[in-house]
C-alpha positions as semicolon CSV with decimal commas, in nm:
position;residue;x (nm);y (nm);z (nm)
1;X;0,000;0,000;0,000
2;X;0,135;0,330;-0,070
3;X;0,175;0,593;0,186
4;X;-0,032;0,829;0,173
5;X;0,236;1,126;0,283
6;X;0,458;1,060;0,064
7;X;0,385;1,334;-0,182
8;X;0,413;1,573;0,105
9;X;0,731;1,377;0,211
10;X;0,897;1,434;-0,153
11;X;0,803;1,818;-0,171
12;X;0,952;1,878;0,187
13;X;1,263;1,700;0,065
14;X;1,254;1,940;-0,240
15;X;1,282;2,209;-0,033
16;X;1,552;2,107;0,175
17;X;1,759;2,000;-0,110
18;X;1,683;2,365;-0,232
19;X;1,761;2,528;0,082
20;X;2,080;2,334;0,124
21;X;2,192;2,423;-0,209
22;X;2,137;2,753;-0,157
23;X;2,300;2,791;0,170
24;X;2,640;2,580;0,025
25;X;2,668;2,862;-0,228
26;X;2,597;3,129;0,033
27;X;2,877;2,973;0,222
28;X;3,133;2,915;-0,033
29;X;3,027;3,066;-0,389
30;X;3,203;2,740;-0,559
31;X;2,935;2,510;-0,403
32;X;2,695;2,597;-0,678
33;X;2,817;2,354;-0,929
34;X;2,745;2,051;-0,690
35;X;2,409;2,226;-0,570
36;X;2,315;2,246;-0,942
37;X;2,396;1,892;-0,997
38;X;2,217;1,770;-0,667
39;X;1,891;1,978;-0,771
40;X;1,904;1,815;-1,105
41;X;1,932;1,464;-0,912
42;X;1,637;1,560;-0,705
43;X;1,458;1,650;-1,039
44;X;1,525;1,313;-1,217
45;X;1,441;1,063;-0,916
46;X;1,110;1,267;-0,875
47;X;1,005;1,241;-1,277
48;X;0,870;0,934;-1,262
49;X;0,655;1,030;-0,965
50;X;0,427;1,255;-1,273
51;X;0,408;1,636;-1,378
52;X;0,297;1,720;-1,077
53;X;0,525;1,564;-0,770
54;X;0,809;1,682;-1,037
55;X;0,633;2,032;-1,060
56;X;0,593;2,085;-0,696
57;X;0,904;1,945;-0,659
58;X;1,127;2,195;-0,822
59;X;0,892;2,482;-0,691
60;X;0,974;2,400;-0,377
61;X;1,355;2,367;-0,465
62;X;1,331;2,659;-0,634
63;X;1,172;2,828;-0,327
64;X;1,439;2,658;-0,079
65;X;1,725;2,833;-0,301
66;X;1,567;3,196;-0,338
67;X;1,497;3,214;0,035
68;X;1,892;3,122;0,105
69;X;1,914;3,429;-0,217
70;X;1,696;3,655;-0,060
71;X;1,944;3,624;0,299
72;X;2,261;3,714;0,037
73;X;2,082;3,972;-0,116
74;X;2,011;4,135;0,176
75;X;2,332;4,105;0,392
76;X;2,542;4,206;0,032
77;X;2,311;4,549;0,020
78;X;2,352;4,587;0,451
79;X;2,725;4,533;0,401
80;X;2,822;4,723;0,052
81;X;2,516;4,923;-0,045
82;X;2,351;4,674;-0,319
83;X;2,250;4,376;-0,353
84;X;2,438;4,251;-0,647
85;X;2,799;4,374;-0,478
86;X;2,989;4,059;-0,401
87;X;3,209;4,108;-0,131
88;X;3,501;3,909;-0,336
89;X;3,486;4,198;-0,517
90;X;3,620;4,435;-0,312
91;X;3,902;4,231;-0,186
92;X;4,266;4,423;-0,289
93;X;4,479;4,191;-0,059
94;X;4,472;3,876;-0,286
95;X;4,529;3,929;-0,654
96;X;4,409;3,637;-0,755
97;X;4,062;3,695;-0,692
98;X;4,060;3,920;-0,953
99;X;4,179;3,647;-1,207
100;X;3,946;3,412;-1,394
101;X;3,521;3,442;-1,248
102;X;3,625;3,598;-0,888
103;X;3,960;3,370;-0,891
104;X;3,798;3,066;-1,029
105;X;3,973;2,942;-1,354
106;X;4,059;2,696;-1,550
107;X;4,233;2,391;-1,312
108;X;4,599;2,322;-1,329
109;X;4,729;1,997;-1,276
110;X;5,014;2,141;-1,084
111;X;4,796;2,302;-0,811
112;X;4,614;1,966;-0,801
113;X;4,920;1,785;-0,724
114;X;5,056;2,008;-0,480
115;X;4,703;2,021;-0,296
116;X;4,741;1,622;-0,243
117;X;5,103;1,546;-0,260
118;X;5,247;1,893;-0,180
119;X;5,538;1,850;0,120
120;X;5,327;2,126;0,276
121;X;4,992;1,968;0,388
122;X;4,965;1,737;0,124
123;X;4,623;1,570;0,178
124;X;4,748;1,265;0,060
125;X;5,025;1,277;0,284
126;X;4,870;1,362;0,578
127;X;4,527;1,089;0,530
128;X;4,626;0,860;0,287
129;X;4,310;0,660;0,326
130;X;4,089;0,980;0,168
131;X;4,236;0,858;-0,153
132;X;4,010;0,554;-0,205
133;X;3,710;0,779;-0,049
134;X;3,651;0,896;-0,400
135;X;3,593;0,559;-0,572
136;X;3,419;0,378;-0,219
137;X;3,151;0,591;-0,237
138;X;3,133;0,560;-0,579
139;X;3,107;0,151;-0,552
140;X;2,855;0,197;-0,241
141;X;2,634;0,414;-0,415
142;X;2,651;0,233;-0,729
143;X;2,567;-0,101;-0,537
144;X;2,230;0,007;-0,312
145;X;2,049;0,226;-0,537
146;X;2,071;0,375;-0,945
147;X;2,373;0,454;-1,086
148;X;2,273;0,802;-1,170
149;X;2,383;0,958;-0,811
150;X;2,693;0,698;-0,824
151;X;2,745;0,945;-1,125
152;X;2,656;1,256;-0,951
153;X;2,939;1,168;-0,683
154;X;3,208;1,132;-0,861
155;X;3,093;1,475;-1,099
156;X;3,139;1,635;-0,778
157;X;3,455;1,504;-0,648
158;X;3,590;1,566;-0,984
């Protein structure tokens, strides 16, 4: 017998997954490329649910994400005087925020190598088991459930 809150249950988990996404990329402007893949996720494992879980579903991602927008907006225009100011922005310390979209660029190999080989907290060096982690969560997810968010996973940690 199907339960009878389970649409309920899916739309509530919409908006969390929105509002998660959206405070990641309040917290760290980067975490938007995983939150966009995650909401995507969320879209696809609700599709076969019909037009309308999948409707109600990204509203109430969408609504999750623009209330975690809304907070930015409004600290960004208490802070610098508008809403759109990005606080990056006005950094002068650390040139290479003004490289590339706010100091994100193309990767280099060579700062991917020192990040987990470097002498000088290598993460490699100092937890070599967090080298498997990658493909372990990979297997586990690919094992209990579709291998779309096995996918997912490693998109991310790529």
């Amino acid at each position: 017998m199907k339960d009878a809150h389970e649409p309920e249950r899916r739309t509530l988990l919409g908006g969390a997954v929105g509002f998660s996404a959206g405070w990641a990329t309040i917290t760290e402007f980067p975490g938007a490329i995983p939150a966009v893949l995650l909401a995507l996720l969320a879209m696809v494992c609700v599709w076969p649910h019909g037009r309308r879980a999948t409707a109600m579903t990204a509203v109430r991602l969408a609504a999750g994400a623009l209330a975690c927008a809304g907070l930015l907006m409004a600290y960004q225009y208490a802070c610098f005087g508008s809403p759109f100011h990005v606080g990056d922005a006005s950094e002068q310390a650390f040139a290479a925020l003004h490289q590339g979209f706010f100091g994100i660029g193309v990767p280099k190999l060579v700062r991917l190598r020192a990040i987990l080989t470097g002498q000088y907290r290598g993460l490699l060096l100092i937890a070599p088991i967090l080298g498997l982690a990658p493909g372990g969560l990979a297997v586990l997810v690919w094992r209990r459930s579709s291998r779309l968010p096995a996918v997912v996973a490693v998109l991310i940690a790529a």
